[in-house]
C-alpha positions in Angstrom: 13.3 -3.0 -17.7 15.6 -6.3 -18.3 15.9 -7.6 -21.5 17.9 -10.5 -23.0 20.7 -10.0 -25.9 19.8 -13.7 -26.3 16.3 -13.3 -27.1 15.1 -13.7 -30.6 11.8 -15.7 -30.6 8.9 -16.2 -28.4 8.0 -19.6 -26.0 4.8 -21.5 -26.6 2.5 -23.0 -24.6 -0.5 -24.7 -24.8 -3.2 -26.5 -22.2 -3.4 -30.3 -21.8 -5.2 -33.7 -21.0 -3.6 -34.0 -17.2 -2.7 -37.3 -15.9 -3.8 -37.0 -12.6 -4.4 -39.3 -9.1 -7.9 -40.2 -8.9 -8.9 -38.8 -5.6 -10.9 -41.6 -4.6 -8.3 -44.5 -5.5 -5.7 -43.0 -3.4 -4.8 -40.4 0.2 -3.0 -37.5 -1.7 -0.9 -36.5 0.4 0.3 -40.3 0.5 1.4 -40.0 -2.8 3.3 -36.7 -3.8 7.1 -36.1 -2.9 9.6 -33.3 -3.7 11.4 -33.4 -7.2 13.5 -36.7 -7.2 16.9 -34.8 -7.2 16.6 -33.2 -3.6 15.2 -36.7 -1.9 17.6 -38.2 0.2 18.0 -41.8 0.0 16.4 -42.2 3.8 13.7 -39.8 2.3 12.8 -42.0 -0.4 12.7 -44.8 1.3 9.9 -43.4 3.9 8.1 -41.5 0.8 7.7 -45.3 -0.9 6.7 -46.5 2.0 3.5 -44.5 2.7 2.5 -46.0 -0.3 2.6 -48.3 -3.2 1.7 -45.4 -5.3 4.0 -42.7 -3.9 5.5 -40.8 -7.0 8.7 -41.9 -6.2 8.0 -45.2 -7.5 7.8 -43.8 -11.0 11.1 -41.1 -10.5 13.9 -42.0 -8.1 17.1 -41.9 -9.2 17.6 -45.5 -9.1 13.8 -46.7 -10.7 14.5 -48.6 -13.4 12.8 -47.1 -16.5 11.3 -49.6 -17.8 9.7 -50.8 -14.4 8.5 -47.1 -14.2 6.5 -47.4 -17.6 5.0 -50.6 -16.6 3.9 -49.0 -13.1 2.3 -45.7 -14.9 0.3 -48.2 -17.6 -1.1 -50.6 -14.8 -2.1 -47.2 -12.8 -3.8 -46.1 -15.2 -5.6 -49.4 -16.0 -6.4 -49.8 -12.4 -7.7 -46.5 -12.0 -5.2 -44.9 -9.9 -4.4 -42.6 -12.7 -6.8 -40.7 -14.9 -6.5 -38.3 -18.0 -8.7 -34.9 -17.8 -11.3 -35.2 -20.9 -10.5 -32.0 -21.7 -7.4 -29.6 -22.1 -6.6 -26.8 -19.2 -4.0 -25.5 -17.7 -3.2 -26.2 -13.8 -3.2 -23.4 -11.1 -0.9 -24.2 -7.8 -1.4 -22.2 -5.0 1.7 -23.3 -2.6 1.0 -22.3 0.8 4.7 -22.3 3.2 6.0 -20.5 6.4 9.4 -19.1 6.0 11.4 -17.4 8.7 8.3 -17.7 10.6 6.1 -16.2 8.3 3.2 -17.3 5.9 3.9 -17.1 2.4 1.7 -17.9 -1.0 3.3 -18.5 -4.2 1.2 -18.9 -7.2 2.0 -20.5 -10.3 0.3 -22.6 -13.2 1.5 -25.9 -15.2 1.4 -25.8 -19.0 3.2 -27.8 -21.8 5.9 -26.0 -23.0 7.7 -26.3 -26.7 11.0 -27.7 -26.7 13.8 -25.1 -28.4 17.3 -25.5 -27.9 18.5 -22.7 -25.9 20.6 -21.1 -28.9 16.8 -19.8 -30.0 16.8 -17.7 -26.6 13.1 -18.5 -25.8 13.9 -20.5 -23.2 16.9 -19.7 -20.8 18.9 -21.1 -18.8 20.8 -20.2 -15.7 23.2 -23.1 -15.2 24.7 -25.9 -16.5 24.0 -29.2 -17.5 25.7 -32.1 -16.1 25.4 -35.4 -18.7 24.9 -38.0 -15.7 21.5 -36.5 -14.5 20.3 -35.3 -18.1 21.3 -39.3 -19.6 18.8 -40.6 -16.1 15.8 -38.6 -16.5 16.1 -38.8 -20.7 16.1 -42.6 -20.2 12.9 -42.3 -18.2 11.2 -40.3 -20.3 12.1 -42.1 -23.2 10.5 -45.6 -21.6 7.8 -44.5 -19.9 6.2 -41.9 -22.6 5.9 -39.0 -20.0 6.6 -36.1 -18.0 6.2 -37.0 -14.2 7.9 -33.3 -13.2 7.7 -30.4 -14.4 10.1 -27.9 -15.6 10.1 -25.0 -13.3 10.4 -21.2 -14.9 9.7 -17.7 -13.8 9.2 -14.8 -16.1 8.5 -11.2 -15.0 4.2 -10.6 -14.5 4.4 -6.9 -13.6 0.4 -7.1 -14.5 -0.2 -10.0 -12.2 -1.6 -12.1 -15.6 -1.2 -15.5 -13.4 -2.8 -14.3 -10.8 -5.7 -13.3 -12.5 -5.8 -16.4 -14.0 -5.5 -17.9 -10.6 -9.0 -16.2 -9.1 -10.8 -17.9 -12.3 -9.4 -21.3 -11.7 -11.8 -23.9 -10.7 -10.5 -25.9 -7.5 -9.7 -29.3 -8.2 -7.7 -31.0 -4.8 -6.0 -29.7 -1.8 -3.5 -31.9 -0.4 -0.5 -31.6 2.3 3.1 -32.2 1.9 5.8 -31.3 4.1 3.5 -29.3 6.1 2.7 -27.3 3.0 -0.7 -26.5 1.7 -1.0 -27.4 -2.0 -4.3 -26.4 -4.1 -4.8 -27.5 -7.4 -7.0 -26.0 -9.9 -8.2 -25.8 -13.2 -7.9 -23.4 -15.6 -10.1 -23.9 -18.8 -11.6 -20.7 -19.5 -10.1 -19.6 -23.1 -9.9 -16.0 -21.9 -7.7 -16.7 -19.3 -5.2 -19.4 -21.3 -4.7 -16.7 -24.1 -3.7 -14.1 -21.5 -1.7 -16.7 -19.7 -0.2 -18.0 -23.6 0.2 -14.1 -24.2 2.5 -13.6 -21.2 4.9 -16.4 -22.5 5.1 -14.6 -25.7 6.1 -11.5 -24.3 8.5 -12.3 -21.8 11.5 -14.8 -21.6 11.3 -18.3 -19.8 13.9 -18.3 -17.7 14.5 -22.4 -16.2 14.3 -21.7 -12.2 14.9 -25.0 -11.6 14.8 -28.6 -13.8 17.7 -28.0 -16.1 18.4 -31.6 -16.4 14.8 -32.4 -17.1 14.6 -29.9 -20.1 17.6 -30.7 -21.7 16.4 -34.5 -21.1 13.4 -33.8 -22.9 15.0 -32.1 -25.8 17.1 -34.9 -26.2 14.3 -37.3 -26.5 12.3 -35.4 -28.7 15.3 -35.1 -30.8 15.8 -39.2 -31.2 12.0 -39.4 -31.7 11.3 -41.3 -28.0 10.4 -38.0 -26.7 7.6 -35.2 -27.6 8.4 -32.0 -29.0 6.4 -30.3 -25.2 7.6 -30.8 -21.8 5.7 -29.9 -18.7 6.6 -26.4 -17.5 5.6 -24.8 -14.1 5.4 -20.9 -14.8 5.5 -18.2 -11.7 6.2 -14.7 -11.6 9.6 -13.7 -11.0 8.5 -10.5 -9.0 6.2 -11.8 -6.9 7.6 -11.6 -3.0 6.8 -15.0 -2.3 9.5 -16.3 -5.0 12.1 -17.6 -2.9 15.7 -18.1 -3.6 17.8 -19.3 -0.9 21.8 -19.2 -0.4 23.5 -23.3 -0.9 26.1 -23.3 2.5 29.1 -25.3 1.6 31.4 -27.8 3.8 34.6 -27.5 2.7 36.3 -30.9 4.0 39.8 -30.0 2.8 39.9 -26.8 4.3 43.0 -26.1 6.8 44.7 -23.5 8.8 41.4 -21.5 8.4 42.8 -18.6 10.9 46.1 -18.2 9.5 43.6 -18.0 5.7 41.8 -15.5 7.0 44.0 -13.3 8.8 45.3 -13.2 5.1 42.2 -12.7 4.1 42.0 -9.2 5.4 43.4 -8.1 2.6 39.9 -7.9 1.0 37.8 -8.4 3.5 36.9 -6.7 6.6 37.1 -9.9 8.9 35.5 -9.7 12.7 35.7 -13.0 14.8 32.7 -13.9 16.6 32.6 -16.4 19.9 28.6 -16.7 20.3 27.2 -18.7 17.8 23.7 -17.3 17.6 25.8 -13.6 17.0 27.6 -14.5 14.5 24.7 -16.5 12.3 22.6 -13.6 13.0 25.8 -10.7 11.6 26.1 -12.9 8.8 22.8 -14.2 7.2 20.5 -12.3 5.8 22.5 -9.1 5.7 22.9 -8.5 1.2 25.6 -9.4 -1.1 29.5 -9.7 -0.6 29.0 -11.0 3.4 30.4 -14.4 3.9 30.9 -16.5 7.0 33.8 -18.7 7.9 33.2 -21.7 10.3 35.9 -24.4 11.7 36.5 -25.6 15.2 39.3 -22.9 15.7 36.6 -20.0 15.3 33.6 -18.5 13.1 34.4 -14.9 11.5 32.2 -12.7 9.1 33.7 -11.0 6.1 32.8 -8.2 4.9 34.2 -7.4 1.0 35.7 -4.1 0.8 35.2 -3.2 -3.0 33.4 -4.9 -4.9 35.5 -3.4 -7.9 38.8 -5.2 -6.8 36.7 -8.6 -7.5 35.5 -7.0 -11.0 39.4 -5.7 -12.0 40.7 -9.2 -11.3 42.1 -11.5 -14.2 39.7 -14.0 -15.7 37.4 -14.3 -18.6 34.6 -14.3 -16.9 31.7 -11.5 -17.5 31.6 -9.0 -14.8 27.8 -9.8 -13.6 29.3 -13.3 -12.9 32.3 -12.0 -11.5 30.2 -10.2 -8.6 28.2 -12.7 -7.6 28.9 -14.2 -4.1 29.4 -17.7 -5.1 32.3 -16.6 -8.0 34.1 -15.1 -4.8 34.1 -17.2 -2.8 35.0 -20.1 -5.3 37.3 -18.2 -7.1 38.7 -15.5 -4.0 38.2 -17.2 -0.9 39.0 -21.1 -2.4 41.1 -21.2 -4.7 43.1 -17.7 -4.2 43.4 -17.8 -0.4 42.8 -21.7 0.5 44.0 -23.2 -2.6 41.0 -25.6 -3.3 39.6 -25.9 -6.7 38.2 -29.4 -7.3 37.1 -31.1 -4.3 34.0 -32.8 -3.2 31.8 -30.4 -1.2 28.6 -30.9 1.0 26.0 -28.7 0.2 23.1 -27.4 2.4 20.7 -24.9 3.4 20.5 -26.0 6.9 23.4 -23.9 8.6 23.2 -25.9 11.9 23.4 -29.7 10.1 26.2 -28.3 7.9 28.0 -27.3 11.6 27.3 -30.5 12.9 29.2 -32.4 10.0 32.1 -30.0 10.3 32.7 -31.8 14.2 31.9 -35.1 12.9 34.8 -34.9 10.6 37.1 -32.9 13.0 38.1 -30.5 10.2 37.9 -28.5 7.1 35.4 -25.6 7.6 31.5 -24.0 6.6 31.2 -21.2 4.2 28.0 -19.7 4.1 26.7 -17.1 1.9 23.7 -14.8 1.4 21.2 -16.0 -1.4 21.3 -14.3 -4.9 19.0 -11.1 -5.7 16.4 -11.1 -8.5 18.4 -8.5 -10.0 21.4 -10.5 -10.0 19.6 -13.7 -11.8 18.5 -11.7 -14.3 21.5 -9.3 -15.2 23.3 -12.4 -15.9 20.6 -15.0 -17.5 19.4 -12.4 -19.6 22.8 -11.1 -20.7 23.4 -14.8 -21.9 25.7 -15.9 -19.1 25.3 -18.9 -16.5 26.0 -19.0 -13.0 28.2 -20.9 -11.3 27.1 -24.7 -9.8 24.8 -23.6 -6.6 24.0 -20.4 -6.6 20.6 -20.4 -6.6 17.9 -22.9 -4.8 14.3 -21.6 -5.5 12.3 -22.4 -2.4 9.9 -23.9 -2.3 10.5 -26.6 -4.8 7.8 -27.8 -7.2 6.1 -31.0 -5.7 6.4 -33.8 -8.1 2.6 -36.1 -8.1 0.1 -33.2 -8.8 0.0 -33.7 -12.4 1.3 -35.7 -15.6 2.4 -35.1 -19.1 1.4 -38.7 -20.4 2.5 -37.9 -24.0 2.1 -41.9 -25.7 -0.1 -44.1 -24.4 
């Protein structure tokens, strides 16, 4: 059983009014979008453009906060938006194919009180960067609401969500992305005290929306915020949570076969000609593989001991310290290539991240193999963050279903 040195308190939650697109006023799935920090620019422009109601016109990066609070009030007065009479919390059932194959996450939305993360009832598992915590605290501070939720697992060995879930009462189903997303309601008091119970019992752990909490603190703080923010819980230990490895382009890579003939000290290297083989050795196959891609060659490594990574100098705690993103930033970077503070690209897609390594002509893909639940929580729950990347929860929480509208 995991448990957190952090831990001293419980999280609270509570049901809501939701803020929700009237069905009738608008085409749903004309009007939802991923989270606002993994839309492209190009994305954003076609999500705004399938309608004047799109999400995005209320989030983006760029929306200008007080434009966004004047769009929300006229919605609302027009009847695009509507508050629930009465409080509940929201079931998602997230339908999505993966690797060919069907997958159902369940999970429910519920307003969550704001703690600093000294209180250890809420966790986190990276780090906050001021530029995108300042953005989304300005929004929230204009516009008096939560547009996207917080997302958080916590460990459901007795399947309390999902029992929840079969109660729910069915409220939309819409399509994004070629994902099935149903809504429902859950009012029933039997099933919110179970659900509150859960949170009680078990640490929050932020999956994903960092920035957003610590924004919301923030405003709550200066008194332009509200001491809840809108959390998305799921169960860690379900099989349909995802996490997915973040590939890097390394732009100022060079001499990649002289570094990894080198590398061999720590590594079992094999060089690989086909590139269906080698993305087939390489992904997928557990902890401490890596793969190495320029225009001279692509070649897997294979860490030898994971030990020799644990014994090396550093202040760093030793659950970090074995993770495959600390190696390969700390080993295979900065040891062996000597690159610390550059600009990477980031990606999940390994063939886009190939095709930008020959548009530029050099530097080289590192790809990794995604972090284990046992890994996120050995070092979350031991009070440790991870470094910038590792994880990337799939699929991400689709921002339109519901709103915390917390001032009118």
């Amino acid at each position: 059983m995991w448990t957190s040195r952090r831990r001293s308190r419980v999280a609270e939650i509570r049901p809501f009014c939701g803020l929700r697109y009237r069905p009738g006023a608008v085409v749903l799935d004309d009007v939802l979008a991923p989270p606002w920090d993994v839309v492209s620019v190009e994305q954003q422009k076609a999500l705004a453009s399938r309608s004047p109601y799109n999400v995005t016109h209320l989030e983006a990066q760029d929306v200008v906060p007080e434009e966004a609070a004047r769009r929300c009030a006229e919605w609302v007065r027009w009847g695009v938006l509507e508050e629930e009479p009465a409080e509940a919390c929201y079931l998602l059932r997230h339908r999505f194919s993966l690797n060919g194959r069907e997958e159902e996450r369940v999970g429910f939305f519920a307003l969550l009180k704001l703690e600093p993360f000294e209180d250890g009832r809420v966790i986190p598992h990276e780090r906050v960067f001021e530029k995108f915590r300042d953005n989304r605290q300005r929004l929230i501070s204009a516009t008096g609401a939560c547009f996207s939720p917080v997302f958080f697992v916590c460990r459901d060995e007795e399947d309390v969500i999902g029992k929840a879930a079969s109660r729910a009462e069915e409220v939309f189903s819409a399509y994004l992305d070629g994902e099935r997303l149903d809504l429902g309601r859950i009012a029933d008091p039997s099933s919110i005290s179970a659900l509150r119970a859960l949170c009680r019992s078990r640490p929050l752990i932020i999956a994903d929306g960092h920035h957003r909490y610590q924004a919301s603190l923030n405003a709550a703080r200066d008194g332009t915020g509200d001491p809840w923010c809108l959390a998305y819980v799921a169960n860690l230990l379900s099989p349909s949570l995802k996490i997915l490895p973040t590939h890097r382009f390394v732009p100022g890579a060079a001499r990649v076969p002289d570094v990894v003939a080198r590398l061999e000290e720590m590594f079992e290297v094999r060089r690989y000609s086909n590139r269906g083989q080698f993305l087939g050795e390489v992904l997928g196959r557990g902890t401490h593989i890596f793969g190495v891609r320029s225009r001279e060659g692509m070649w897997r490594l294979r860490l030898r001991s994971e030990q020799a990574v644990v014994d090396r100098a550093g202040d760093i705690h030793p659950a970090v310290k074995r993770l495959d993103t600390t190696i390969l930033h700390n080993v295979i970077l900065r040891e062996y290539f000597g690159i610390e503070d550059q600009t990477f690209v980031f990606g999940q897609d390994p063939i886009e991240l190939m095709r930008k390594n020959d548009e530029a002509g050099s530097g080289a893909v590192f790809f990794l193999n995604p972090v284990t639940v046992e890994q996120f929580c050995e070092v979350t729950l031991s009070g440790e963050v991870m470094p910038q990347k590792s994880t990337y929860f799939f699929p991400k929480v689709p921002s339109g279903l519901v709103f915390y509208r917390f001032r009118r």
